[in-house]
C-alpha positions as semicolon CSV with decimal commas, in nm:
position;residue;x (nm);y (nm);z (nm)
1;X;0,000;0,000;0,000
2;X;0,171;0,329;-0,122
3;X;0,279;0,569;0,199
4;X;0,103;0,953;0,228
5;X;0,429;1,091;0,325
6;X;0,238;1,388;0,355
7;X;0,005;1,246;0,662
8;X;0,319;1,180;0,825
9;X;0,440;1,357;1,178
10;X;0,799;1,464;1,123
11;X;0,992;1,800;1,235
12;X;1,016;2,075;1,034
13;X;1,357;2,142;0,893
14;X;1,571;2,415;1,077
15;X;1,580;2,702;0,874
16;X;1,803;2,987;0,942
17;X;1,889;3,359;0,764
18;X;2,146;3,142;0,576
19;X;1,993;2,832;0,486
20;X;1,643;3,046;0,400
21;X;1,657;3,063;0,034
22;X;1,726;2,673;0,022
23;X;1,373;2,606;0,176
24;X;1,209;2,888;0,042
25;X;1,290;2,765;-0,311
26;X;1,232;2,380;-0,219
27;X;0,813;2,508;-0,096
28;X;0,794;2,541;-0,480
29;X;0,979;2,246;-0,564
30;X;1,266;2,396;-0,705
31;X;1,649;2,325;-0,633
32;X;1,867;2,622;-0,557
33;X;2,224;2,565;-0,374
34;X;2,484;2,799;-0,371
35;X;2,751;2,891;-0,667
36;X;3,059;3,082;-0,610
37;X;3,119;3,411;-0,843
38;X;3,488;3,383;-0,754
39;X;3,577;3,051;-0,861
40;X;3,271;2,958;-1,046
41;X;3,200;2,608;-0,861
42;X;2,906;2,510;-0,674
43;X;2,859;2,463;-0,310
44;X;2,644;2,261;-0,080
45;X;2,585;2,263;0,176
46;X;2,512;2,680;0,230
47;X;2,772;2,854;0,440
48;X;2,927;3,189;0,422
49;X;3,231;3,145;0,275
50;X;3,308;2,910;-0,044
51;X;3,534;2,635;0,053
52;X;3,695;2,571;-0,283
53;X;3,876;2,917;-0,269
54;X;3,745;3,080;0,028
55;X;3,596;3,339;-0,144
56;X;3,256;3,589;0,003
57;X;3,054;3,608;-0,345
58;X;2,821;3,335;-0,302
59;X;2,504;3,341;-0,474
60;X;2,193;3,126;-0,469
61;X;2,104;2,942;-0,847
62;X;1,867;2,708;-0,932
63;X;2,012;2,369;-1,055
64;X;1,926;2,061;-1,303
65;X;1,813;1,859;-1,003
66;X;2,001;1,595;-1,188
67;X;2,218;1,334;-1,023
68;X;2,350;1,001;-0,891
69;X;2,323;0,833;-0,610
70;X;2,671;0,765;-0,438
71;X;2,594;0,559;-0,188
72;X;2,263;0,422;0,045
73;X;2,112;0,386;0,388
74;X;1,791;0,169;0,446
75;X;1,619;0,323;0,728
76;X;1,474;0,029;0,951
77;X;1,452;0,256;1,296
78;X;1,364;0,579;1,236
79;X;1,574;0,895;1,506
80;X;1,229;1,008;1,517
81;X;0,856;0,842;1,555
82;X;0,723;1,074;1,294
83;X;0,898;0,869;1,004
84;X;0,799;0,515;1,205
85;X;0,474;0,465;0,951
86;X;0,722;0,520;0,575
87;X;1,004;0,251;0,744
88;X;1,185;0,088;0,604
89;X;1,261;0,360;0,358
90;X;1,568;0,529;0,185
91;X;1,808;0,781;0,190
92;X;2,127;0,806;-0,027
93;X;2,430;1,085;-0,073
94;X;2,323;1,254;-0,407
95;X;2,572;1,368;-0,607
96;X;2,468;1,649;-0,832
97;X;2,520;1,717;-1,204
98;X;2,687;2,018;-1,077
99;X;2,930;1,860;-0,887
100;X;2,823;1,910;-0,492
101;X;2,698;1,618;-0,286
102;X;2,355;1,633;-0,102
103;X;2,217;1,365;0,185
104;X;1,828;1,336;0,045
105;X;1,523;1,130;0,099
106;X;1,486;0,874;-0,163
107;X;1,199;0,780;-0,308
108;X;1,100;0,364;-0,404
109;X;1,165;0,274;-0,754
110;X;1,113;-0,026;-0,960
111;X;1,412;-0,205;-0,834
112;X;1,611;-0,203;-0,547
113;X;1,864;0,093;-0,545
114;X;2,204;0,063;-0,613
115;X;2,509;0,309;-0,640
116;X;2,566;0,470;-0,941
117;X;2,185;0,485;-1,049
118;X;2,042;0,830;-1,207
119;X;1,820;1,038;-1,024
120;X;1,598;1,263;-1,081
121;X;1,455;1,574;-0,844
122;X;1,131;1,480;-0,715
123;X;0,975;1,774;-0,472
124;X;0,785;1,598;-0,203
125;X;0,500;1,618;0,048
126;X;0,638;1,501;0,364
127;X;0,500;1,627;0,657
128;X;0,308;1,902;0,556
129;X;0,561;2,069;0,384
130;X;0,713;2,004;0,056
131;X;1,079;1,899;0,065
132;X;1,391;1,777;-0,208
133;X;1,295;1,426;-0,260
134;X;1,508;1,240;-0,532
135;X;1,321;0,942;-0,730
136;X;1,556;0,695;-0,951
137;X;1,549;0,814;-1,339
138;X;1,318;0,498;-1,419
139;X;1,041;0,664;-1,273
140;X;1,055;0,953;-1,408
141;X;0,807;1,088;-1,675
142;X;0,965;1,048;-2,031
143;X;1,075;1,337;-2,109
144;X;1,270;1,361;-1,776
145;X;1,422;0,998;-1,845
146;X;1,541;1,111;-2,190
147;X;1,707;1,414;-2,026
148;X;1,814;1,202;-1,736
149;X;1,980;0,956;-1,928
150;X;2,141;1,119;-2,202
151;X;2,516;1,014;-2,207
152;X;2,808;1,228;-2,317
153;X;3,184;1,156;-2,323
154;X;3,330;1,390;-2,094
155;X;3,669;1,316;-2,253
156;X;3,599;1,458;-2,580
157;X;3,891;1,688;-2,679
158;X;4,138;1,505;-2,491
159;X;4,476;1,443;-2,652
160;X;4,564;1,062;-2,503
161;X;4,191;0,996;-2,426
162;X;4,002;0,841;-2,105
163;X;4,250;0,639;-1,937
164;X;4,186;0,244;-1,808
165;X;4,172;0,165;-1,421
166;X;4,457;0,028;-1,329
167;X;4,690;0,227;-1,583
168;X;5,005;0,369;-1,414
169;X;5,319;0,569;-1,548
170;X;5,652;0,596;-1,343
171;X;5,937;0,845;-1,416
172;X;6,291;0,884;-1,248
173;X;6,517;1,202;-1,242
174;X;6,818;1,251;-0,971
175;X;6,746;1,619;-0,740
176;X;7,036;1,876;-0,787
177;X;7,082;2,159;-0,599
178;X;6,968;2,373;-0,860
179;X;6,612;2,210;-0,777
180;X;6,660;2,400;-0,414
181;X;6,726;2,725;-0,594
182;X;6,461;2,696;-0,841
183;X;6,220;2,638;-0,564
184;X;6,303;2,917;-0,390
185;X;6,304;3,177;-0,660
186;X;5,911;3,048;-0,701
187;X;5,818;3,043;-0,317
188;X;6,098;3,215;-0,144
189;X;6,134;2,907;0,083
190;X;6,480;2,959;0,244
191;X;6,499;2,701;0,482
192;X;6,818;2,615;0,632
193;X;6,733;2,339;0,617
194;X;6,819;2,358;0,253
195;X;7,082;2,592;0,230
196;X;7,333;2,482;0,555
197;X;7,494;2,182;0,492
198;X;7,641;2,227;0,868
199;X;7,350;2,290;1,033
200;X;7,141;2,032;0,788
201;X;7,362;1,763;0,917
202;X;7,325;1,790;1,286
203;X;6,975;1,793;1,229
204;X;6,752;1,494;1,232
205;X;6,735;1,435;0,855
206;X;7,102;1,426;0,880
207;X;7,191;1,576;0,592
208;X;7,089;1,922;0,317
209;X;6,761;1,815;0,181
210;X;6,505;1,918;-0,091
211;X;6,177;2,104;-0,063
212;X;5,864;1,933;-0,055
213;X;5,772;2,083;-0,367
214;X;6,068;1,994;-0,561
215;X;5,991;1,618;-0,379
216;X;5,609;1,584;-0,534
217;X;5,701;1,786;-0,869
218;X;5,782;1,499;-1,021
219;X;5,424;1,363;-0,976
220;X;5,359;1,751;-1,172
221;X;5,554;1,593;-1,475
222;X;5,338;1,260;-1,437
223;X;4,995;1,373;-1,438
224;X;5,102;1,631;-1,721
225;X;5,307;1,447;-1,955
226;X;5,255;1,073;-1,877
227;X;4,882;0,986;-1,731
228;X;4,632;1,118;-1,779
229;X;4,855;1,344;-2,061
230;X;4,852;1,671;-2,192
231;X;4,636;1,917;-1,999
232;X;4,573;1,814;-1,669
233;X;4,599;1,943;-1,327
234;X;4,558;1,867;-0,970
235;X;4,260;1,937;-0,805
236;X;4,296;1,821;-0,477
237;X;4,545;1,604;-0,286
238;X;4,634;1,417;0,021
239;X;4,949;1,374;0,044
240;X;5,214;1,253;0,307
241;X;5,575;1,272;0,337
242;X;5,689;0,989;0,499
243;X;6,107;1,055;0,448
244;X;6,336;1,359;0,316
245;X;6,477;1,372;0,023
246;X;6,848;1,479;-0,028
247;X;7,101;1,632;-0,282
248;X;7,151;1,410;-0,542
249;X;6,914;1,140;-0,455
250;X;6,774;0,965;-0,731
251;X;6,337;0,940;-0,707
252;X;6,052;0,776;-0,864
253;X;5,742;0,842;-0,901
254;X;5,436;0,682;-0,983
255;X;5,054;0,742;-1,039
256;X;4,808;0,487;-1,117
257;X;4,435;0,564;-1,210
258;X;4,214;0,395;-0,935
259;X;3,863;0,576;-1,058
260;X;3,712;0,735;-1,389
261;X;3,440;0,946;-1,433
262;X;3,305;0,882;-1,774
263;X;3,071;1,269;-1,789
264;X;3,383;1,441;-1,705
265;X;3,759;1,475;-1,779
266;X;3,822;1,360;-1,368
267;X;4,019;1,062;-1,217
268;X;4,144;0,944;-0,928
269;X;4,451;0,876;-0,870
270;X;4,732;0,701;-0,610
271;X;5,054;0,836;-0,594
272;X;5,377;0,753;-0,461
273;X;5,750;0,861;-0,467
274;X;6,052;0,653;-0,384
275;X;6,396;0,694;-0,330
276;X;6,688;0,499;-0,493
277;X;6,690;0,230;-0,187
278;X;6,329;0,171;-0,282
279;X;6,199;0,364;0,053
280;X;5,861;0,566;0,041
281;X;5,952;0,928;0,040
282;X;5,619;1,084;-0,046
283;X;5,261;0,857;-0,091
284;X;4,844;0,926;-0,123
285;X;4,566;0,996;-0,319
286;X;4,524;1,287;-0,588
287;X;4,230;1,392;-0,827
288;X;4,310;1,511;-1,109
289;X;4,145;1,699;-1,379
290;X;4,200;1,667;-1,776
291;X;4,127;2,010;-2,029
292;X;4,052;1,905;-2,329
293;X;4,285;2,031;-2,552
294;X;4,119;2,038;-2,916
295;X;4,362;2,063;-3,232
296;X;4,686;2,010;-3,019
């Protein structure tokens, strides 16, 4: 027997000076989340100042209300008795066509759900009030399927094309002391630590040592050159450095693609840097993103 979500006896949302225009837009079942005029990327959830480049220009836009659903939770025991009468019932992290994820109320479909599947807004009735439901793309109307559904290749324009899970590219170059100077004519980093060979020694690296930068710029030469190619760049890593590297210390480095996202030019990738005695100098987790480059 289908649920009236609407009959149900569950909180209203908290709504605040910030949050406002989010719930005022979602009464008339539209999507609106917050884009950045400094950057130009979206954000959710609303806040004051944009996390991507901590800029103050955010503005409120109404979006596709596109999306896929990342991953699940079937709700067996409601927090709160209101929602007792719709259990077991769904919610999922919604990732949005325009790139920000959202934690939304799912609504049944044919099937079971399952990660990956395309969703479609669906304003609900819930409690009185009508709220950002999601409802998987197969039960949409249509024309919202065919819109839903439509499949580009994000790598389009891309000089060595989408690249395979699993694919990795190593190179090896020996640091010089030039590296230390180059470095520092870029960032101004003057370290002893790289410059006093005396003092470098005594210290607990025991011996002159490169920046972190010239350490991980190898992985620049990767990414650029190697895998994914021609036009990318980093937008976001987590990297550690687990050991110093010296003077004229021979390193590798290595990325291999663990994810790709077929609508975009994105990957994920692992990356790693060893020294010549095989030891782990620099290792984690990058994303990385590919421009296409048309008529190179």
């Amino acid at each position: 027997m289908p649920i009236d979500f609407n009959a149900l006896k569950t909180p209203a949302p908290t709504s605040t000076a910030l949050t406002q225009p989010f719930w005022d837009a979602a009464a008339q079942g539209r999507l609106k989340i917050q884009h950045c005029e400094d950057c130009g990327k979206a954000v959710f959830y609303p806040r004051p100042i944009c996390p991507h480049c901590w800029g103050k220009r955010l503005v409120w836009k109404e979006v596709s209300g596109k999306g896929r659903l990342k991953s699940f939770s079937q709700v067996h025991k409601p927090g709160h008795a209101g929602w007792l009468p719709a259990a077991p019932y769904v919610v999922g992290l919604v990732e949005l066509a325009e790139g920000p994820t959202m934690l939304s109320f799912i609504l049944p479909g044919a099937q079971p759900p399952r990660a990956g599947d395309a969703l479609q807004l669906a304003p609900t009735a819930i409690g009185g009030r009508v709220l950002p439901a999601f409802k998987p793309v197969e039960t949409a109307t249509e024309e919202e399927a065919a819109m839903s559904t439509e499949t580009k290749d994000g790598w389009a324009g891309v000089v060595k094309g989408r690249p395979q899970v699993g694919a990795f590219a190593e190179r090896t170059r020996r640091t010089r002391a030039s590296d230390i100077e180059a470095f520092t004519d870029i960032t101004g980093d003057r370290n002893p630590l790289h410059y006093d060979r005396a003092l470098a020694e005594r210290s607990v690296f025991g011996k002159l040592i490169v920046q972190g930068g010239v350490t991980s710029g190898i992985l620049n030469a990767l990414v650029a050159e190697d895998l994914p190619g021609p036009g990318t760049v980093f937008l976001e890593v987590a990297w550690k450095f687990v050991k110093a590297v010296g003077v004229d210390e021979e390193i590798t480095g290595r990325v291999e693609v663990k994810e790709v996202r077929p609508d975009k030019p994105i990957c994920k990738i692992e990356t790693s840097v060893r020294n010549g005695q095989g030891e782990l100098c620099l290792t984690g987790t990058a994303t990385v993103f590919t421009v296409p480059l048309q008529g190179a």
